[in-house]
Backbone bond lengths (Angstrom), bond angles and torsions (degrees), N, CA, C in turn:
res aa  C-N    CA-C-N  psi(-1)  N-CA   C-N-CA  omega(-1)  CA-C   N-CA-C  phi
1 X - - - 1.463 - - 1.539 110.60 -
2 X 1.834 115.46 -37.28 1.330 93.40 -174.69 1.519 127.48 -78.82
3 X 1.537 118.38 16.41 1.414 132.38 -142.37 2.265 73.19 -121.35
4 X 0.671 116.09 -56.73 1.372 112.61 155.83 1.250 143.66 -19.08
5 X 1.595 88.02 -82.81 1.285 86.57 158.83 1.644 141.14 -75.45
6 X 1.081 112.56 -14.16 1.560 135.08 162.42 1.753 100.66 -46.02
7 X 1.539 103.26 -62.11 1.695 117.51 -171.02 1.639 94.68 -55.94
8 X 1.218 125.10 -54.82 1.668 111.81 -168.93 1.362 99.42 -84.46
9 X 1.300 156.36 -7.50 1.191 147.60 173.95 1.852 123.70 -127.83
10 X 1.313 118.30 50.21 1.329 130.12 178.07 1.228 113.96 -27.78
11 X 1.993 115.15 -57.66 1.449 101.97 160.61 1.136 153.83 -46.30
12 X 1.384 106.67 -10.16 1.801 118.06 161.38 1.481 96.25 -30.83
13 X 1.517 109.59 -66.62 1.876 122.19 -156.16 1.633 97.14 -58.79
14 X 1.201 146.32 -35.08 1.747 141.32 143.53 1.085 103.38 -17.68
15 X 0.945 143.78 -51.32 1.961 119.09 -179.30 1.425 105.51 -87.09
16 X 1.672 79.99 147.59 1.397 111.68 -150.82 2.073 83.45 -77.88
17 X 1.712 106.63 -62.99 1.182 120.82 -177.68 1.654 128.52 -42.58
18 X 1.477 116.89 92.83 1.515 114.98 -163.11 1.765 107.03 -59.74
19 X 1.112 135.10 -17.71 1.437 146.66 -168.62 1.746 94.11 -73.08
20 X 1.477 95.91 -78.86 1.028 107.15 170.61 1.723 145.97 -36.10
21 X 2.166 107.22 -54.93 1.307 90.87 133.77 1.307 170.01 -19.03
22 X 1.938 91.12 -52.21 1.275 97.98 160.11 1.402 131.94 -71.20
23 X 1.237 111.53 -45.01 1.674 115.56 174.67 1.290 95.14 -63.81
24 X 1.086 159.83 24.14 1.588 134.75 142.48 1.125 103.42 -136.33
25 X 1.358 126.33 53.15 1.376 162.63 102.07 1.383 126.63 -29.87
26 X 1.659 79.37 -79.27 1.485 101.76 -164.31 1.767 113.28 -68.92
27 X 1.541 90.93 -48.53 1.626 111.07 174.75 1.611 89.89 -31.40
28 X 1.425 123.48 -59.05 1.694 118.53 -147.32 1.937 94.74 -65.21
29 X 1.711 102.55 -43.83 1.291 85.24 -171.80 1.339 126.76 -85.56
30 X 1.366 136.24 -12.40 1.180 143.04 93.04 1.756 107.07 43.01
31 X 1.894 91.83 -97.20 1.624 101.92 -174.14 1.512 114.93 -36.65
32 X 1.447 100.06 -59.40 1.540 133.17 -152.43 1.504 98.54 -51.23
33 X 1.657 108.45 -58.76 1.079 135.30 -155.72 2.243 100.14 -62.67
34 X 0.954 100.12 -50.07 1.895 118.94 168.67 1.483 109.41 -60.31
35 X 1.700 114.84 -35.46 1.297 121.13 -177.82 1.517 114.26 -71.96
36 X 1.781 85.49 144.60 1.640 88.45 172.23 1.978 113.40 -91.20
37 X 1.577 93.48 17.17 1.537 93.46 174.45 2.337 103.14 -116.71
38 X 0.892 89.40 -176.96 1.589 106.43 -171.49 1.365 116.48 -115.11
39 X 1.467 132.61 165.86 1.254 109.47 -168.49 1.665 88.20 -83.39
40 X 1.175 141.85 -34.72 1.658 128.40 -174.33 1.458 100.88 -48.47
41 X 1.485 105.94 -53.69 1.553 77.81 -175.74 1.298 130.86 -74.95
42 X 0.858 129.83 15.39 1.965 148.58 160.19 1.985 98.63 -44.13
43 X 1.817 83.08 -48.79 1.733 76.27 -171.39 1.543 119.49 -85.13
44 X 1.265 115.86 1.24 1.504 114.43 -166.42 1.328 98.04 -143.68
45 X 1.283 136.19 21.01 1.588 126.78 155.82 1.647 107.60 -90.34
46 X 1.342 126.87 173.01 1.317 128.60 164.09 1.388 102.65 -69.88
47 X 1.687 108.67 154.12 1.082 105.91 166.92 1.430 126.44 -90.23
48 X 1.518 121.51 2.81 1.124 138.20 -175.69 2.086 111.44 -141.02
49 X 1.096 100.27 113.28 1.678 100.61 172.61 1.951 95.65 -70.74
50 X 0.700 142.22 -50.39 1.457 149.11 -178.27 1.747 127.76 -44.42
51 X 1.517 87.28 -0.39 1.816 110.49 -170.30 1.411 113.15 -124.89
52 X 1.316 115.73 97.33 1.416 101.87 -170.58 1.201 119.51 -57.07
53 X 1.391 126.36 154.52 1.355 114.03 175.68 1.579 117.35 56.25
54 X 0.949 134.68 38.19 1.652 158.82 164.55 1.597 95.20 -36.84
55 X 1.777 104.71 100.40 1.970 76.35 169.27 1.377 88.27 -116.05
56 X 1.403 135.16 15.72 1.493 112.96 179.07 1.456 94.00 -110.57
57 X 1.938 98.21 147.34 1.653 108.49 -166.60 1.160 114.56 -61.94
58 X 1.289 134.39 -158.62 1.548 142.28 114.45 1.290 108.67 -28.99
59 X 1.688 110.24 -93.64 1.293 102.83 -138.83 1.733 107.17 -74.95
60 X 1.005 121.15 17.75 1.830 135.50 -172.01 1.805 82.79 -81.37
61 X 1.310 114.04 -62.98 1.457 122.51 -145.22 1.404 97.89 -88.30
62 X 1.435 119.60 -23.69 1.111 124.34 165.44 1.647 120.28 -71.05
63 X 1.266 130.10 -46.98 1.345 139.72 157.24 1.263 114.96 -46.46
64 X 1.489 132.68 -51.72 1.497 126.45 -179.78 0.790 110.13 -63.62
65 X 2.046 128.58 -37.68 1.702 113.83 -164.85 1.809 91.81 -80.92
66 X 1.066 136.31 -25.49 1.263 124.33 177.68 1.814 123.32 -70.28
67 X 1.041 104.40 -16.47 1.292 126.90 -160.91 1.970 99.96 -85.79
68 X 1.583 98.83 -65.10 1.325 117.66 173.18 1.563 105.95 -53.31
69 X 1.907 111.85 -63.56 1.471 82.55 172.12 1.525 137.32 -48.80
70 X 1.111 123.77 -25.23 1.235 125.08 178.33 1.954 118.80 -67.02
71 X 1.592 88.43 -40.81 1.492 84.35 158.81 1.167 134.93 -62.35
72 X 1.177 116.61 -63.24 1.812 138.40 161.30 1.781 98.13 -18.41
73 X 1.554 91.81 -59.00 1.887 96.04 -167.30 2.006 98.74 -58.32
74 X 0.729 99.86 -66.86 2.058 114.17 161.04 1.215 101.99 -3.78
75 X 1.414 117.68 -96.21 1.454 147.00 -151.84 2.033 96.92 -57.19
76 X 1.361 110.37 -61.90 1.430 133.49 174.58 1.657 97.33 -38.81
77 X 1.490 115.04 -64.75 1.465 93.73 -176.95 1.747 115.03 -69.87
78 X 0.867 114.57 -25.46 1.880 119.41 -155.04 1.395 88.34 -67.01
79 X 1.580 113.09 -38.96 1.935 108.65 -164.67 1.969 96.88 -105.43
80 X 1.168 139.37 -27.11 1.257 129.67 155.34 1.617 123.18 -73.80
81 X 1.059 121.84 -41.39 1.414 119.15 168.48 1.704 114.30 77.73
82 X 0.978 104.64 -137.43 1.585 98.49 175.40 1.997 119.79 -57.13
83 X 1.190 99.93 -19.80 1.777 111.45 -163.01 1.528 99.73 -84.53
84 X 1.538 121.41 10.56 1.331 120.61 152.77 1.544 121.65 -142.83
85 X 0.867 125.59 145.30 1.337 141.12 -173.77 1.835 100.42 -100.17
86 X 1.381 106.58 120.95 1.242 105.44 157.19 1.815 115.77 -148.65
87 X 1.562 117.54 155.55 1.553 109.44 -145.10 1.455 72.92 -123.35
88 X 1.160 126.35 105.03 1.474 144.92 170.20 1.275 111.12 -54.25
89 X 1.351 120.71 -65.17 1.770 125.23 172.68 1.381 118.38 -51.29
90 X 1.244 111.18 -7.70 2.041 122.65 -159.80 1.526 90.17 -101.59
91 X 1.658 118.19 -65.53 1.262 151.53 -172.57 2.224 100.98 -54.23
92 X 1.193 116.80 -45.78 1.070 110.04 171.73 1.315 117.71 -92.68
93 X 1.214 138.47 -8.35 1.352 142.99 -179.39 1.829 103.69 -79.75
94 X 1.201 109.18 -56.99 1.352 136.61 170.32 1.537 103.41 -39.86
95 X 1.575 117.15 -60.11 1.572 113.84 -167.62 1.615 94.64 -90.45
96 X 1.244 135.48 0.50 1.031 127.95 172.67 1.954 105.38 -91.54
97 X 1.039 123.47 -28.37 1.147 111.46 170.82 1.627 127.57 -115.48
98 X 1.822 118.47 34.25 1.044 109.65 -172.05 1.680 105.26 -79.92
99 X 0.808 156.15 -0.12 1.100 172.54 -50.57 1.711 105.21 140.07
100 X 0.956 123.60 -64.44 1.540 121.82 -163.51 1.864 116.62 -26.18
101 X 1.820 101.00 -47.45 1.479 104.73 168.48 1.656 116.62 -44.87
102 X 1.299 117.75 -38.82 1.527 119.11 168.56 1.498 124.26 -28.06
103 X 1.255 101.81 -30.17 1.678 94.61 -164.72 1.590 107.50 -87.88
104 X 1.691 105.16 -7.93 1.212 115.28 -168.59 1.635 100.61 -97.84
105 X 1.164 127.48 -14.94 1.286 122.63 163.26 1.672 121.05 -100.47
106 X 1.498 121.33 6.41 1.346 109.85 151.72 1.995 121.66 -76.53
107 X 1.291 97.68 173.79 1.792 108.44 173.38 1.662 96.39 -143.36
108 X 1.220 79.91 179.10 1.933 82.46 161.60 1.853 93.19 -156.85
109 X 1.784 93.84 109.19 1.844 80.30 165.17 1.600 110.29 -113.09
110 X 0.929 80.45 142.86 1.924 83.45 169.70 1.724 99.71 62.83
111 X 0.834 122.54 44.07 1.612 140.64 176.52 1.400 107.38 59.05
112 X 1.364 123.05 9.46 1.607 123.94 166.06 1.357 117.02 -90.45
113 X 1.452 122.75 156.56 1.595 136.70 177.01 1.132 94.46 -76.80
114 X 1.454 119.28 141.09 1.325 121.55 161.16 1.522 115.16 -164.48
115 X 0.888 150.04 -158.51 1.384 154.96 -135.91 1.438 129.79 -120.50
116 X 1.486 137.05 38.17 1.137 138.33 -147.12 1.073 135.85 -41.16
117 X 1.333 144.67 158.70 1.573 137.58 -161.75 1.769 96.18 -75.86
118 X 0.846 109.13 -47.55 1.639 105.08 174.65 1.779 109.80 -44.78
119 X 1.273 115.35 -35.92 1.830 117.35 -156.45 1.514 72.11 -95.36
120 X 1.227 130.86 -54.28 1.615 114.70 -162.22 1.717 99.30 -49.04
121 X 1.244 117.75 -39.89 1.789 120.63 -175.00 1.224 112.81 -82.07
122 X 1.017 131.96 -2.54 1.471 117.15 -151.38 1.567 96.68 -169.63
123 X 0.898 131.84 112.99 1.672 140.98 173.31 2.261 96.54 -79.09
124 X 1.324 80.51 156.54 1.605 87.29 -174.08 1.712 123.01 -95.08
125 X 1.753 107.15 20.46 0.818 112.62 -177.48 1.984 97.95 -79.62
126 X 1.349 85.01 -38.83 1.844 115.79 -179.35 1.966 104.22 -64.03
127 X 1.100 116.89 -50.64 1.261 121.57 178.29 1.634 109.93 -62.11
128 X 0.974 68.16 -73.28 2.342 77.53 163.19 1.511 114.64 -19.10
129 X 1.183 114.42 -84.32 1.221 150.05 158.36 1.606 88.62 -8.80
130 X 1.181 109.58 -81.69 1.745 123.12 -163.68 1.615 114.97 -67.01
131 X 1.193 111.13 -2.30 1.160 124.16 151.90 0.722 145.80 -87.17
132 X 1.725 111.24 -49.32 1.894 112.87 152.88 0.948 95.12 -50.03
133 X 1.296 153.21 -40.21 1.766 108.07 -138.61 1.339 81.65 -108.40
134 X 1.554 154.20 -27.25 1.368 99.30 142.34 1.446 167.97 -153.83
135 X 1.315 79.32 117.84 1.656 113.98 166.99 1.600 109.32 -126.57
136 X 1.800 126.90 10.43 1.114 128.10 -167.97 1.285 136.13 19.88
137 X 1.937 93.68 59.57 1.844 109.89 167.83 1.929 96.45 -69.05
138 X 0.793 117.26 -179.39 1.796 126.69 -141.08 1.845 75.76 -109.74
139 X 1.339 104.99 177.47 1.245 121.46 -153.68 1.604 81.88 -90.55
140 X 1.207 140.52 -77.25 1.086 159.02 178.12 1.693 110.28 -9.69
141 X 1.842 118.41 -32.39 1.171 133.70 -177.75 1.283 111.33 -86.79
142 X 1.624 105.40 -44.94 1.492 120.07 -173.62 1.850 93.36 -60.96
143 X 1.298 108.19 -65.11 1.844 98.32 171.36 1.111 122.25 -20.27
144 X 1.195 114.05 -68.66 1.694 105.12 -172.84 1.234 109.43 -65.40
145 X 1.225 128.31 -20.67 1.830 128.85 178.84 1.954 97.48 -59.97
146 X 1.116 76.07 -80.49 1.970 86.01 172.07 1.204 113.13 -28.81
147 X 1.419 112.85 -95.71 1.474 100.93 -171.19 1.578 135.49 -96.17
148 X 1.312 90.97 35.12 1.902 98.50 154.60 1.353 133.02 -75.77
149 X 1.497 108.71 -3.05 1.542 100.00 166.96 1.924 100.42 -117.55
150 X 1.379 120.27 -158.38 1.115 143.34 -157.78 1.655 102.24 -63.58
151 X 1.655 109.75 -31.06 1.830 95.75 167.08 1.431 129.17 -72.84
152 X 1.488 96.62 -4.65 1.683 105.97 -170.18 1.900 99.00 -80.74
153 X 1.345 106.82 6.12 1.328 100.70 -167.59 1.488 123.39 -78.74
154 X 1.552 106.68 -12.48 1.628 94.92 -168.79 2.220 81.53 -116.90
155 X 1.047 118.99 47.01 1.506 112.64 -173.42 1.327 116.63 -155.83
156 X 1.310 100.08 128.16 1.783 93.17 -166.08 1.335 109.33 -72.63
157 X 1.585 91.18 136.15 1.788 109.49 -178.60 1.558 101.24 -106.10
158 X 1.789 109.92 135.03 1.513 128.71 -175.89 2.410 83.83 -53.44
159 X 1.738 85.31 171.83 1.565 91.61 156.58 1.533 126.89 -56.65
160 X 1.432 114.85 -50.42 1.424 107.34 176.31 1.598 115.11 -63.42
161 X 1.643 130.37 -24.49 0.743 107.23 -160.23 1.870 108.13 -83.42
162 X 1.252 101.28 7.99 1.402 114.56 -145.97 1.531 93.38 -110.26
163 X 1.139 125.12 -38.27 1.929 123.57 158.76 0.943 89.27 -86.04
164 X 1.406 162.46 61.36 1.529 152.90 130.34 1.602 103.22 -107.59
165 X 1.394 100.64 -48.76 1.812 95.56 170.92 1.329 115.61 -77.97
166 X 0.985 116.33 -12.54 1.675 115.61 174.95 0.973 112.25 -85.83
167 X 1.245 132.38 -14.17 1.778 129.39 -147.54 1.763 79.61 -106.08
168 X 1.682 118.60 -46.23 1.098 137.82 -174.67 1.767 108.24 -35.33
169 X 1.702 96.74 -73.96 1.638 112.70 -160.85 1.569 102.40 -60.18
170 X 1.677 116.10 -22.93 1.358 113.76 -152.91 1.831 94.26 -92.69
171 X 1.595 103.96 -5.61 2.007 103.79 169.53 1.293 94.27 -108.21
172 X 1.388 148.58 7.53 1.061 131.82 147.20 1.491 131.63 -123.76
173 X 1.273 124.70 0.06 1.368 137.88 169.90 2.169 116.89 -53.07
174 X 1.385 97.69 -72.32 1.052 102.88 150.86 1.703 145.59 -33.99
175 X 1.122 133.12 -28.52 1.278 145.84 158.07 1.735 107.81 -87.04
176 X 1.228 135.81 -22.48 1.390 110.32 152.20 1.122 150.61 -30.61
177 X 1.112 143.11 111.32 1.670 136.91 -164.41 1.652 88.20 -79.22
């Protein structure tokens, strides 16, 4: 499995921190492993049940918002410089697993994707969450898990967590009907 997950997630190897790597590693195989999906299908499911007609994957929409954050994080230091602090290994670990709760709210009945009684209860910002911690990614990671989607809205989000939701809405904003 971890040769797997490595293949759908290259940016794992982006952190600098080998500890760390690993725990958001494991988290992926972890998900996968509880999931009623596979890592292939990472690449060829929608990344959103909420989009009709979904033709971009998971891990597509998942790779760009990680990708962009990393740019965003880039660009932010080159033109702020010392007058911001940003924790690169925290910031990619974070956009690499906002998502992970996802796998815990798919099903498949009758050979269709659909919505599991767990995702109907529990949004995957919350599942996420309960996953890092455990595998005890640092509080700082679990943040951006949390509030990178729509609950992070009334709660202050660190800098990374804040180009992690942005990098996020701007790979999925656009494909909304």
């Amino acid at each position: 499995m971890k040769n797997q997950v490595l293949k759908i997630w290259p940016e794992i190897g982006w952190i600098k921190n080998e500890k760390l790597k690993e725990q958001v590693l494991n988290c992926w195989i972890y998900a996968i492993e509880k999931s009623v999906l596979t890592a292939e299908d990472l690449e060829v499911i929608p990344f959103s049940l909420l989009i009709k007609d979904c033709k971009i994957s998971f891990m597509n929409h998942k790779r760009t918002a990680v990708q962009l954050s990393v740019d965003i994080a880039k660009r932010m230091k080159e033109n702020f410089g010392d007058e911001i602090k940003i924790a690169m290994d925290i910031l990619i670990a974070g956009a690499i697993l906002i998502d992970v709760g996802k796998l815990i709210e798919y099903d498949k009945v009758d050979g269709q994707l659909t919505t599991s009684k767990a995702g109907k209860l529990l949004r995957h910002p919350f599942s996420g969450v309960a996953i890092a911690a455990r595998f005890a990614l640092p509080p700082e990671v679990q943040h951006i898990i949390a509030y990178h989607a729509k609950e992070g809205d009334l709660a202050k989000r660190s800098v990374e967590a804040i180009i992690v939701h942005h990098a996020d809405f701007v790979s999925f904003d656009p494909f909304k009907a």
